[in-house]
C-alpha positions as CSV (number, residue, x, y, z in Angstrom):
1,X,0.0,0.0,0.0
2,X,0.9,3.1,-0.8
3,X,1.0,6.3,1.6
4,X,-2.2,8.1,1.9
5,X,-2.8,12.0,2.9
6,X,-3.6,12.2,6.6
7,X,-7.6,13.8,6.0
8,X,-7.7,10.8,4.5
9,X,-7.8,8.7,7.4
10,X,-9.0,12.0,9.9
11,X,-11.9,12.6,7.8
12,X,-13.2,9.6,8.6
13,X,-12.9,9.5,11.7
14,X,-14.0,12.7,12.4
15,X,-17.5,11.3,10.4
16,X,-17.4,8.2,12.7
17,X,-16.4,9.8,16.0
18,X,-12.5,8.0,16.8
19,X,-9.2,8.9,16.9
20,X,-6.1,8.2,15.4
21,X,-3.0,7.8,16.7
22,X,-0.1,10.4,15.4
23,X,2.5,8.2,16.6
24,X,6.1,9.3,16.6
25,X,8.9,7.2,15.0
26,X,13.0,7.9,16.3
27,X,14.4,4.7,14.7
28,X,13.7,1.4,12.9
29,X,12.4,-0.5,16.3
30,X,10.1,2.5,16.7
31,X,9.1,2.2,13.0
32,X,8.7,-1.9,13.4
33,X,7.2,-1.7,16.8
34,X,4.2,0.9,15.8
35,X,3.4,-0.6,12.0
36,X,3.0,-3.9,13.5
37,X,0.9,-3.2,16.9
38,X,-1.4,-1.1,14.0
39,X,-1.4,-4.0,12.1
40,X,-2.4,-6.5,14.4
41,X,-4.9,-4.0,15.4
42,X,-6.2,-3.6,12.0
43,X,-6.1,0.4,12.8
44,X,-5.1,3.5,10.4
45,X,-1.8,5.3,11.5
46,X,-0.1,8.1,11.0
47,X,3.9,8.0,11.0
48,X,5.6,10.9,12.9
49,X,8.5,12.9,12.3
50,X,10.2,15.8,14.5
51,X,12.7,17.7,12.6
52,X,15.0,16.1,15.5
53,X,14.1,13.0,14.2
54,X,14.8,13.5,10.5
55,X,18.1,15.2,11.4
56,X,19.0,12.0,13.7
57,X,17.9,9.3,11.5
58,X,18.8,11.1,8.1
59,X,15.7,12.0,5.3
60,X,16.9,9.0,3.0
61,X,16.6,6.6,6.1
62,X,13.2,7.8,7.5
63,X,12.1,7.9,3.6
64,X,13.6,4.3,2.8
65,X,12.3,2.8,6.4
66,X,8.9,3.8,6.0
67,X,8.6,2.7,2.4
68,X,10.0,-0.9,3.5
69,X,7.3,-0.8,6.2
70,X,4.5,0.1,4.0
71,X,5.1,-1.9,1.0
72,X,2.9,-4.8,1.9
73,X,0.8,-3.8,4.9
74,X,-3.2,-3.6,4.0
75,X,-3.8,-0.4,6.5
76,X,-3.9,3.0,5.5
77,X,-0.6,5.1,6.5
78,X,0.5,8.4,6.5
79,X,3.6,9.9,7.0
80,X,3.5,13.3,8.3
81,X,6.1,16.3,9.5
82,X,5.4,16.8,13.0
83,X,6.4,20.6,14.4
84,X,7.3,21.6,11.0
85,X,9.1,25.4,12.0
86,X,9.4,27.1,8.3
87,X,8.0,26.7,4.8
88,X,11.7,25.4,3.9
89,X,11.8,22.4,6.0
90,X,8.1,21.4,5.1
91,X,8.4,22.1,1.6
92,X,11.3,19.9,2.0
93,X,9.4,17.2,3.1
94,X,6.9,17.4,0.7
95,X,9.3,17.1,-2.2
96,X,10.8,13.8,-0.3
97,X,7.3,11.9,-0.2
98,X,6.0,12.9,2.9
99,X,1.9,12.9,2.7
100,X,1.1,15.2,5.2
101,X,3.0,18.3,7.0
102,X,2.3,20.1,10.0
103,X,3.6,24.0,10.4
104,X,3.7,25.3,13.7
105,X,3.5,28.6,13.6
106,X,1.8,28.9,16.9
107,X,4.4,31.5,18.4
108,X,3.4,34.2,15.5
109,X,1.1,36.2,16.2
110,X,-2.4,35.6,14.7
111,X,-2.4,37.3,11.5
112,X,1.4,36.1,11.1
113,X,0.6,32.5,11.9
114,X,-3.0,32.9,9.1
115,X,-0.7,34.2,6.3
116,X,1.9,31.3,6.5
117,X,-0.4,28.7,7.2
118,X,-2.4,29.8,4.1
119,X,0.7,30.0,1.9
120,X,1.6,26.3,3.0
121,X,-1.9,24.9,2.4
122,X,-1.6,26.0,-1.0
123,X,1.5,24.7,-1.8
124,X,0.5,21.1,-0.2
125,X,-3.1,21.1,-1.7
126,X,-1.6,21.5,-5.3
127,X,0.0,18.0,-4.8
128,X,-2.1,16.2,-2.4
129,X,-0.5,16.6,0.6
130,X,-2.5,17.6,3.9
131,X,-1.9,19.9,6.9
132,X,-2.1,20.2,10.3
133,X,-1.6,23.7,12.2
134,X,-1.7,25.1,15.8
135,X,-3.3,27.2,17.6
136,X,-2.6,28.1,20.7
137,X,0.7,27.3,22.7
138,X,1.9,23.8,24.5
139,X,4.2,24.1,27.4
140,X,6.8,21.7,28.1
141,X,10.0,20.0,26.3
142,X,9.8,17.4,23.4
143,X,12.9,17.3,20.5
144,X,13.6,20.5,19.8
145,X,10.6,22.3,21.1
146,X,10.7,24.1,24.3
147,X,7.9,26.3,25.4
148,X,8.1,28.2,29.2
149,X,4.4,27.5,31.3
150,X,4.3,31.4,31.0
151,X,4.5,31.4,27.1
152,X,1.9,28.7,26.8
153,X,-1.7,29.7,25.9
154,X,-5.2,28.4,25.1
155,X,-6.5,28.3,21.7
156,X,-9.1,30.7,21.6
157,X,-12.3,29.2,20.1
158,X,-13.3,32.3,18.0
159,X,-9.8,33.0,16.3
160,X,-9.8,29.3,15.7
161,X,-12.9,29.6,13.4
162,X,-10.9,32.9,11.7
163,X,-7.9,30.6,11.6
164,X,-9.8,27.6,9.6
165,X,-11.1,30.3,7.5
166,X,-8.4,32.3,6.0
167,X,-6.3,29.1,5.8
168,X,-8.2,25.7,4.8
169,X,-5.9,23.6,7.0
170,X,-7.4,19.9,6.9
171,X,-6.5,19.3,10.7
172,X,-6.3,21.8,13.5
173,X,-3.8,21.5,16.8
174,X,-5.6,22.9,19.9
175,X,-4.0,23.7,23.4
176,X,-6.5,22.8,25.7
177,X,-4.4,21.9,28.6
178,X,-1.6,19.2,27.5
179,X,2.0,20.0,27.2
180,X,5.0,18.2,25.6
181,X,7.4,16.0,27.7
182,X,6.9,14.3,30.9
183,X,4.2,15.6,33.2
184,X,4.9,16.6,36.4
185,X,1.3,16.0,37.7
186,X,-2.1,14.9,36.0
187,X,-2.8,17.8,33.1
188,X,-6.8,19.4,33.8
189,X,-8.0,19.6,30.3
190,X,-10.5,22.6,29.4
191,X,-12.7,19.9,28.0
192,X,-15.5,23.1,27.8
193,X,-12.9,25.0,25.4
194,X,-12.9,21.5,23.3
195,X,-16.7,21.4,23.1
196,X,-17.1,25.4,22.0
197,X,-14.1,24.5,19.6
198,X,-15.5,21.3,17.9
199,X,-19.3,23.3,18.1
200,X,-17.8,25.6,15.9
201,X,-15.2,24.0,13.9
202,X,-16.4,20.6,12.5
203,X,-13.2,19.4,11.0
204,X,-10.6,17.2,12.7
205,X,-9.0,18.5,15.9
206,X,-5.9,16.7,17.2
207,X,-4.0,16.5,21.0
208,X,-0.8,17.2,21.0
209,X,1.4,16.5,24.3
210,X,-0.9,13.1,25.2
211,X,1.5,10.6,26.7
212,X,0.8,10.8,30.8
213,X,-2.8,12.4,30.0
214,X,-5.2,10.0,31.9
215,X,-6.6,7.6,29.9
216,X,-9.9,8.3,30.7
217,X,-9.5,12.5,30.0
218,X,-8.5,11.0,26.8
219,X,-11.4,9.1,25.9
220,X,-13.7,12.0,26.5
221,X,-12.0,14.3,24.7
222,X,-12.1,11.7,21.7
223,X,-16.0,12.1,22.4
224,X,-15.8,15.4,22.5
225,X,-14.1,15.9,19.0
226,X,-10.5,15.0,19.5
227,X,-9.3,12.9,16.1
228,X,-5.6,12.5,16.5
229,X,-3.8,12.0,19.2
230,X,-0.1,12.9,19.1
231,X,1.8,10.1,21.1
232,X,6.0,10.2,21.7
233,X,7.0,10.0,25.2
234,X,4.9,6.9,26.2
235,X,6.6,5.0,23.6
236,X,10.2,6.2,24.4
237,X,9.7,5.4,28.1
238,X,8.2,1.6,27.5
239,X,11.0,1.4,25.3
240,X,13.5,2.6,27.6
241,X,12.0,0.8,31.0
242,X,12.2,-2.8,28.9
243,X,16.0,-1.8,28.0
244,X,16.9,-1.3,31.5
245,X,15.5,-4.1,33.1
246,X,17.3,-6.7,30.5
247,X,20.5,-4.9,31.6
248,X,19.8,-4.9,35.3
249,X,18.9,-8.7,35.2
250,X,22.1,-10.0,32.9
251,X,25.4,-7.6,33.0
252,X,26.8,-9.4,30.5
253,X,24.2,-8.4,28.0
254,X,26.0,-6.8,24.7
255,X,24.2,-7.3,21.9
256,X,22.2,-4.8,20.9
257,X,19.4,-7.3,19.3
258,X,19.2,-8.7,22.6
259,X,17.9,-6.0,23.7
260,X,16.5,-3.7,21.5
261,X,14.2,-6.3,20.0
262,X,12.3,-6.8,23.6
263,X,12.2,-2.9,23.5
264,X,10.4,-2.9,20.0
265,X,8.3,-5.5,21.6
266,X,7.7,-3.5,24.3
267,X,6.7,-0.4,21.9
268,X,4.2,-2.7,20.0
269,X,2.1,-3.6,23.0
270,X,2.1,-0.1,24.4
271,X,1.1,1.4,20.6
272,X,-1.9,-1.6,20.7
273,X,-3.2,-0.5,23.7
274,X,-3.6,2.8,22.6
275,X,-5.1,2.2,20.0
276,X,-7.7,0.5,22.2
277,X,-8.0,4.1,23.8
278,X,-8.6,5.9,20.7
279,X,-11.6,3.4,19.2
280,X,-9.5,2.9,16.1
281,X,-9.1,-0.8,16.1
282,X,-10.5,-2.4,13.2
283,X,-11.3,1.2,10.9
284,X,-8.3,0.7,8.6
């Protein structure tokens, strides 16, 4: 199967009420690990890339694992720029395959942030590429994103329906509460913010900065109009936690298959258990 643009899959879920999982990829057992937990869970996914990730695992290698990955798999994939930064770096992606970009121009002011968008979505739309966009401001640390608590804001509902407007994105990021990086406490969502949003807006809205969000807070704000669900730390960490325990129990561990194998494994059963979470199982 070949990749698909990313309202593709959103689309539909937005008509059927789930959510996808925007699941980020920082090497091949993260790539192995994710196809084949959405695989066995019969589920639509969308491939992530930071710009970290692209610059630690090299555009050819992203662009030559993911093609490997999709050649024979019978769900729908996308493979999307997460955080894009600049029209360079997404237009960059664009020409190397990518089917879907996100710019982040979150920390422009409005009009600033309406006229890039809008230039981007019509250079995507011309080949069939979709976009994703933010509104609003996450706090926290993820790659090479690093916003203070004091420069983090909520999207405002109304200048979200101006922002759809004037730019035609196909997916919308919202700040509703989350942030980036490890929590240091359970995140209170604005879930009445998410309901005047989605009231207004009815296109796909996604969650950014989900890993540590209550599973629970999740699922209602899938009900409430959330249709992808950004997920990076969660996997790094079940990844990591399954590394260290194979080293802790046998110090004589060196090879690396040893251990990163049980650490893709490890990634696969956290990636089907969200998918659980998000009601995608069995939509591909």
């Amino acid at each position: 199967m070949k990749l698909v643009p990313m309202a593709e899959i959103l689309n539909k879920a937005n008509d059927e009420g789930y959510a996808v999982g925007g699941f980020n990829i920082n090497n091949l057992e993260f790539l192995q690990g994710i196809i084949w937990g959405a695989e066995e869970k019969n589920s639509p996914l969308i491939l992530q890339t930071s710009e970290g990730a692209i610059k630690y695992i090299g555009m050819d290698y992203v662009l030559g694992m993911v093609e490997a990955a999709v050649k024979n798999t019978h769900i729908p994939v996308a493979l999307h720029l997460d955080h894009g930064s600049s029209f360079e770096v997404v237009m960059k992606c664009i020409r190397n395959g990518y089917s879907s970009v996100m710019f982040d121009g979150s920390h422009y002011p409005l009009a600033e942030n309406i006229e890039q968008t809008r230039k981007i979505v019509e250079a995507a739309h011309a080949v069939g590429v979709s976009v994703e966009a933010e509104l609003g401001r996450l706090g926290g640390t993820e790659d090479d994103i690093s916003v203070d608590e004091r420069e983090a804001a909520f999207t405002d509902p109304d200048e979200a329906v101006e922002f759809v407007e004037k730019t035609g994105v196909d997916a919308l990021a919202i700040a509703i509460g989350t942030a980036h990086g490890v929590y240091k406490g359970d995140p209170e969502l604005d879930f009445e913010r998410l309901k005047t949003i989605k009231e207004k807006l009815n296109i796909p809205l996604v969650l950014h900065g989900a890993s540590g969000v209550p599973l629970e807070d999740v699922k209602k704000a899938i009900s409430l109009g959330i249709n992808k669900v950004n997920i990076n730390t969660d996997f790094q960490q079940a990844f990591t936690a399954k590394v260290r325990e194979l080293f802790a129990s046998d110090e004589e561990l060196y090879d690396p298959r040893k251990y990163c194998g049980p650490g893709r494994e490890a990634i696969k059963a956290k990636v089907m258990e969200k998918i659980d979470v998000l009601g995608s199982a069995n939509k591909a």
